[in-house]
C-alpha positions in Angstrom: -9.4 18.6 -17.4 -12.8 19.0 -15.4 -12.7 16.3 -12.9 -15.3 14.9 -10.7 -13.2 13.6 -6.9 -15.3 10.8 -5.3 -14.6 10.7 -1.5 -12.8 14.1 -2.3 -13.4 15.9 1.6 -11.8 12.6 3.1 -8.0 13.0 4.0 -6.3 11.8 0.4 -8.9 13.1 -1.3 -8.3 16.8 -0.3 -4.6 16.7 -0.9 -5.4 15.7 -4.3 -8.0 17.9 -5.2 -5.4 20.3 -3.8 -3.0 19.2 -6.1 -5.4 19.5 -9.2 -6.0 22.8 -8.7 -2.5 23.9 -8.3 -2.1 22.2 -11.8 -5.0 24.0 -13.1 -7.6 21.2 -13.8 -11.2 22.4 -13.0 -12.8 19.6 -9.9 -15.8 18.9 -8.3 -15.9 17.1 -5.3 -18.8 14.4 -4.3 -18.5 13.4 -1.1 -20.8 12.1 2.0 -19.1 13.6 4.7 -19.6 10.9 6.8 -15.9 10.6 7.3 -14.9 13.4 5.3 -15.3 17.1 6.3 -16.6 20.0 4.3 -13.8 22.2 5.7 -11.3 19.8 3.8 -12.5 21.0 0.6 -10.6 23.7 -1.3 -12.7 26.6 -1.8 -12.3 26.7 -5.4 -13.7 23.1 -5.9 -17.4 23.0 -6.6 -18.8 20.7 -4.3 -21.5 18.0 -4.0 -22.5 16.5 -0.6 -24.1 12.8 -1.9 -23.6 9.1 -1.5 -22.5 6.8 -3.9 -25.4 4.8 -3.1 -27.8 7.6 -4.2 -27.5 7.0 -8.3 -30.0 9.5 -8.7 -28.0 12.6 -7.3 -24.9 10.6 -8.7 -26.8 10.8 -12.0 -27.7 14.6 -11.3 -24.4 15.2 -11.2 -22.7 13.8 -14.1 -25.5 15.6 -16.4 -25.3 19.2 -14.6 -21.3 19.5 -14.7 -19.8 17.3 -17.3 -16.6 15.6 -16.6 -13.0 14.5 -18.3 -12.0 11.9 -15.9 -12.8 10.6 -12.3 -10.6 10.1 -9.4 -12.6 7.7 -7.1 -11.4 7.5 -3.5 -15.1 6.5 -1.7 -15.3 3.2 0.4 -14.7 1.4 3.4 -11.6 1.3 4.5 -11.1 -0.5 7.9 -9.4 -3.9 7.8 -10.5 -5.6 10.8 -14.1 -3.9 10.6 -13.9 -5.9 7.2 -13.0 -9.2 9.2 -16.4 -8.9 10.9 -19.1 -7.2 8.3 -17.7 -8.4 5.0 -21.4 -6.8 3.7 -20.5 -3.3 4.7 -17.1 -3.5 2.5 -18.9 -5.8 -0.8 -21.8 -3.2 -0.7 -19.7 0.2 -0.8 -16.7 -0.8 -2.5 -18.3 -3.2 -5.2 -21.9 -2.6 -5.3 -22.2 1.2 -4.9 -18.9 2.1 -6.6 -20.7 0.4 -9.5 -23.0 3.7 -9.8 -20.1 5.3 -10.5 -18.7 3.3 -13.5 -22.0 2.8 -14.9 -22.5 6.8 -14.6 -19.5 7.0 -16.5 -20.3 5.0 -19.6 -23.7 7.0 -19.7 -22.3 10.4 -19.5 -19.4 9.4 -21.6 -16.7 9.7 -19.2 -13.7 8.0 -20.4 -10.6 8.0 -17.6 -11.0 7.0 -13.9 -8.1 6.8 -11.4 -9.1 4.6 -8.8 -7.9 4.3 -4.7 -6.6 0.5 -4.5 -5.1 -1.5 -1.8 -1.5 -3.5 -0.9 -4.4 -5.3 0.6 -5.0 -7.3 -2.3 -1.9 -9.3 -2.2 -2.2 -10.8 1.5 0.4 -12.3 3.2 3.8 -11.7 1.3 5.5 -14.0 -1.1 8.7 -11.5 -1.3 9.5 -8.0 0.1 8.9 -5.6 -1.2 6.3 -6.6 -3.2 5.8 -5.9 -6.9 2.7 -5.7 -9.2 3.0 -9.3 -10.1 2.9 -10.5 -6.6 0.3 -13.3 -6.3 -3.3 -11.7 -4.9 -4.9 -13.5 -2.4 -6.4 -11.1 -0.1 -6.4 -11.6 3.9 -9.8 -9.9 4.7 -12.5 -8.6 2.8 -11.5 -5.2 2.5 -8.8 -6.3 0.1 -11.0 -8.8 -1.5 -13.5 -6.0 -2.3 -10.7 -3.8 -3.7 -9.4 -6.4 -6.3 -13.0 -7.7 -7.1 -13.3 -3.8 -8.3 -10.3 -3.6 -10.2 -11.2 -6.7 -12.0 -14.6 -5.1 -12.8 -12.3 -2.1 -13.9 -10.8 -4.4 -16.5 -14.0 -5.4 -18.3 -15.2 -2.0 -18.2 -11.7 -1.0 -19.8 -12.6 -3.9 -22.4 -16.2 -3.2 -22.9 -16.6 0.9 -23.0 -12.4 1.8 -23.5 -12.9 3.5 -19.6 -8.8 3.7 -19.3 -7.7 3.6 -15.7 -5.1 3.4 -13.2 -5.7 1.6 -10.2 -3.2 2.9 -7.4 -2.4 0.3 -4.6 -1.8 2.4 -1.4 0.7 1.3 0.9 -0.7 3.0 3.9 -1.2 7.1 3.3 0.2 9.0 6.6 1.6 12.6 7.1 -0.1 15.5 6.5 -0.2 18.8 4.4 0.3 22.2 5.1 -3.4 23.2 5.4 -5.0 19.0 5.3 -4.3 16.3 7.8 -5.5 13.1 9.0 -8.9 13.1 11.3 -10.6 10.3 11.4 -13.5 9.4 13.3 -12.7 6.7 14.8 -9.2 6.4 14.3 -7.8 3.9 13.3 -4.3 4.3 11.6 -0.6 4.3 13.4 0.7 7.5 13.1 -2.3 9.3 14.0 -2.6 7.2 16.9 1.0 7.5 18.6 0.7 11.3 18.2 -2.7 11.3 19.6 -0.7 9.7 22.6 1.5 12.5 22.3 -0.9 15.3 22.1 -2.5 14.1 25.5 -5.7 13.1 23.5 -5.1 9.2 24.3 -3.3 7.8 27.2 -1.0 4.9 25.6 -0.6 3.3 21.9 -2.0 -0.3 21.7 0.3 -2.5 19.7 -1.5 -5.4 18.7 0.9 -8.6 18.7 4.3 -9.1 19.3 5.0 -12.2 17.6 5.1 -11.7 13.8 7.4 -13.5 11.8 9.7 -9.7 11.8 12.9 -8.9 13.4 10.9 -7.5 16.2 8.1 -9.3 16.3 5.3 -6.2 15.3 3.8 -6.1 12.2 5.9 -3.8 9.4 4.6 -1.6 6.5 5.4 0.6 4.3 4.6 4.2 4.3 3.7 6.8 1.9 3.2 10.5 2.7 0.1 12.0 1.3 1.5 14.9 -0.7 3.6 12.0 -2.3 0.4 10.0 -2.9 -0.8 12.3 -4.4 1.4 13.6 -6.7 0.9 10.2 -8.6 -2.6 10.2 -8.7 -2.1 13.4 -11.0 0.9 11.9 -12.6 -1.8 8.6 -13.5 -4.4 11.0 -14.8 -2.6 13.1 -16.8 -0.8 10.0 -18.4 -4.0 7.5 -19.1 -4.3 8.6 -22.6 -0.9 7.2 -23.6 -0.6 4.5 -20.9 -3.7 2.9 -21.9 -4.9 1.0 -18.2 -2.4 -0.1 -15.4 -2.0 -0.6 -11.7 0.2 0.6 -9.9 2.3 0.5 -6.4 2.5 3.7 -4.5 5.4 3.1 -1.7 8.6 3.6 -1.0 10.2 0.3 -1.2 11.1 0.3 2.7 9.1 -0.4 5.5 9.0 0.1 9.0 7.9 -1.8 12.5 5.4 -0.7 14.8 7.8 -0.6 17.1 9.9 1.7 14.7 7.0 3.8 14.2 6.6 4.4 18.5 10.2 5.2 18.6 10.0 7.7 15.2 7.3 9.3 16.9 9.5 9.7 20.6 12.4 11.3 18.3 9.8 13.6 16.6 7.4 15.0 19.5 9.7 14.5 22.6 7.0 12.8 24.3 7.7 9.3 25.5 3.9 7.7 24.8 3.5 4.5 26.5 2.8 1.6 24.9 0.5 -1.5 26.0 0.6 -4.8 24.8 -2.4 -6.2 22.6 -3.3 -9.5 20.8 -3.0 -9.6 17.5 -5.8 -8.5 15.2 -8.2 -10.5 12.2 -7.4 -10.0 9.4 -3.4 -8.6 10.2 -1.2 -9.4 8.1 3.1 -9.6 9.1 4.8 -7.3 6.2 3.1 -4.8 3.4 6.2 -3.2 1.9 5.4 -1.5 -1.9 8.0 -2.7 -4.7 7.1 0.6 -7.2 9.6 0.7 -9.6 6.7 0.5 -12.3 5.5 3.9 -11.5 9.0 5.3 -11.3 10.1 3.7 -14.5 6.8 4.7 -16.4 6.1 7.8 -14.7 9.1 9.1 -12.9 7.6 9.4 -9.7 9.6 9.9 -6.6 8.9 10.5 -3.4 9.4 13.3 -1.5 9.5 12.1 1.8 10.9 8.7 1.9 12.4 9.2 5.9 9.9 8.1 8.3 10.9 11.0 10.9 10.1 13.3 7.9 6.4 11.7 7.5 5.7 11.7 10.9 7.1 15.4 11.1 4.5 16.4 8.8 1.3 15.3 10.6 2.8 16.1 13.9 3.1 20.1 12.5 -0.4 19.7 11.0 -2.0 18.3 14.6 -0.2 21.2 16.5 -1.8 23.7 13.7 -5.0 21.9 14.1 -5.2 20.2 17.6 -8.8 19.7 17.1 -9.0 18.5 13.3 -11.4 20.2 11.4 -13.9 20.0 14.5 -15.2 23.9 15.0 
């Protein structure tokens, strides 16, 4: 298949267009690069640099190199950034992600894959949490990402777009060759080894009083090549499946705390930790039920240990102590 990977230079988004091209589908990559990196981009992806915003070079690009199927990854991603500029999130994720669908029905493009949340459930019902689990968002990050899939729905109705929505449960680990570097950070793993690496003096861990067995907020935690691997599984699939959503996780999760202490085991370092308030827009537990995906799909995980996650993006930031920075 010849598939065009929105958000594709970002840190998912270059593991799968990684994996693509191991499995022999032709990919171009349109990206921003304001959080992704051209570096991140496998040499043997052609390669847009353009916003989602712009529909003209959006436009452009869906005419000059026609495409099989989407995998959209582009948005805003930061929960409690969404707890204070709800615009910022409704504008990329909603509005500007429109451009996309609507450059899809135009140029005839009739499969999308598309980077959901666990953040569209909220606080949980049950643990771990299944597909059916009642969605009522806790911040508009989440909102914005089940508004879309909704939209997803009627465009499934109205132009037969078949899709699979994949609701992350927290991406972490790393690659051989493509890790995590934000700018900010903002993520757990990255942030303890940061700690660790002498780049950051302590880990902030923001409340201690969640209704947990210790207190810190838990989640699951899904290791990118692993993430991956069912975005390809999805694609390949959406002819027969028709349109689904799907859990990506590993039906355990794991306390801040836990994560601290995984991270002491792994590095050897013993990386303080300070007490912080709790933040907007938190919620207590975000563990994936995803037995739909291995039932339909027979998806596994690879890494299902979280010393073995953490091992991956602690090899990675040894590699790469400076990200893709030159």
């Amino acid at each position: 298949m010849r598939v065009i990977v929105i958000g594709g230079a970002g840190f998912i988004g270059s593991v799968v267009t990684d994996q693509l091209i191991a499995a022999e589908h032709q990919v171009l990559v349109f990206d921003s690069l304001v959080q992704g990196h051209r570096d991140a981009v496998n040499p043997a992806a052609a390669f847009v640099q353009g916003d989602i915003a712009d529909r003209p070079t959006l436009d452009r690009t869906f005419e000059e190199w026609p495409a099989d199927a989407v995998i959209d990854l582009a948005g805003e991603t930061i929960v409690t950034d969404s707890m204070t500029n709800p615009y910022k999130y409704f504008k990329k994720n909603i509005v500007d992600n429109l451009n996309v669908l609507e450059c899809m029905v135009r140029y005839r493009v009739p499969r999308m894959v598309f980077s959901s949340s666990s953040a569209v459930y909220g606080e949980p019902e049950r643990v771990p949490m299944p597909e059916t689990h009642r969605k009522d968002p806790g911040n508009s990050y989440g909102e914005s990402k089940l508004i879309f899939e909704q939209m997803l729905k009627w465009y499934h109705r109205a132009f037969d777009i078949r899709f699979g929505a994949l609701r992350y449960f927290n991406a972490a680990g790393a690659s051989a060759t493509r890790g995590e570097d934000h700018r900010p950070e903002t993520h757990l793993i990255p942030l303890v080894l940061q700690v660790a690496m002498g780049q950051r003096e302590s880990i902030a861990v923001f409340g201690s009083d969640y209704p947990t067995p210790d207190g810190t907020c838990v989640r699951g935690y899904t290791q990118v090549e692993d993430l991956a691997s069912a975005h390809i599984l999805v694609l390949e699939r959406l002819d027969q499946l028709g349109s689904r959503c799907y859990n990506v996780g590993t039906l355990r999760g794991f306390s801040v705390q836990e994560v601290i202490a995984g991270a002491r085991r792994v590095t050897g370092h013993p990386i303080p930790s300070v007490a912080a308030p709790r933040r907007p827009g938190d919620v207590s537990t975000m563990v994936a039920d995803s037995t739909l995906i291995r039932q339909e799909l027979g998806w596994r995980a690879q890494h299902e240990e979280l010393h073995s996650i953490i091992r991956t993006d602690w090899e990675w930031r040894r590699r790469f102590p400076s990200g893709y920075a030159r």
